[in-house]
C-alpha positions, 0 to 999 in steps of 0.5 A, a space after each residue: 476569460 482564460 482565468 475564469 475557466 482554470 478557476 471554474 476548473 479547478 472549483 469543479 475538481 476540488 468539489 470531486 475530490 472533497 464531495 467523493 472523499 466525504 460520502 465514500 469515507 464513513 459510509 462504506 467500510 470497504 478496505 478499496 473504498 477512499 476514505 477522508 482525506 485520501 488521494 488514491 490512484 488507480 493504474 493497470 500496468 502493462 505487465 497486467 497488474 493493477 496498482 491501486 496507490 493511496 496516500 493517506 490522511 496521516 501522509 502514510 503511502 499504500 501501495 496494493 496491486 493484484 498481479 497477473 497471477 491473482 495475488 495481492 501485494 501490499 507495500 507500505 511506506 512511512 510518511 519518513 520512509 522516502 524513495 529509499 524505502 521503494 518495496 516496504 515500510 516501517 510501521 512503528 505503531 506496531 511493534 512488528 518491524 523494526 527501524 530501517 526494516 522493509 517488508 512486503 505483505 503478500 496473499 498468493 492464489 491459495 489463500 496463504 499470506 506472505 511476509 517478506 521482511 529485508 533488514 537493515 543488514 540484508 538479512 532476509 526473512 519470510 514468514 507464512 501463514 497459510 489458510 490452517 493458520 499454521 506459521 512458518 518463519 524462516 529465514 532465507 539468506 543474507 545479502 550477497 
């Protein structure tokens, strides 16, 4: 009996899981919906962000949250990038941040977008793009 109900149980999360998967995936293109494959995880924090944690089919990690304060962070991860790594990414298929480096995408309440990038030195940088399009790099201090 005891094992009937745990295979009943998880049939039904497995059929969720990959029912959910499939329709939400090529149908709606929405950047929030879970696509093929992906494990997405939703949170409210108790400082009032909501997180929204995905792991992608190419095993990539994706963290999006909107804080407080209305703005949208997004911290990537590689699939090689373990625990060290915890605010940032490296992307190798482009070619905007190199190895070792970590970086945060940030779009505040007015609309400008935010990079901030830490090397592997400590060196930091950020660069802005407001909503003019205009591009601000600068950088902002080395490590202490």
């Amino acid at each position: 009996m005891r094992i009937r109900r745990s295979l009943t149980g998880w049939s039904v999360v497995a059929y969720t899981v990959l029912f959910g998967g499939m329709v939400a995936g090529p149908v709606t293109a929405r950047a929030d919906q879970p696509r093929v494959g992906e494990r997405v995880e939703h949170r409210l924090e108790h400082r009032g962000d909501r997180v929204n944690r995905r792991l992608d089919h190419r095993g990539e990690r994706i963290n999006r949250r909107l804080d407080r304060r209305g703005e949208r962070v997004e911290h990537r991860f590689d699939r090689r990038a373990g625990r060290a790594a915890a605010n940032g990414h490296e992307r190798r298929a482009g070619r905007l941040h190199r190895r070792g480096e970590r970086v945060e995408h940030r779009l505040d309440r007015r609309g400008d977008r935010i990079e901030r990038r830490l090397n592997r030195r400590g060196d930091r940088f950020e660069r802005r793009m407001d909503r003019r399009a205009g591009r601000v790099e600068r950088r902002v201090g080395r490590r202490r």
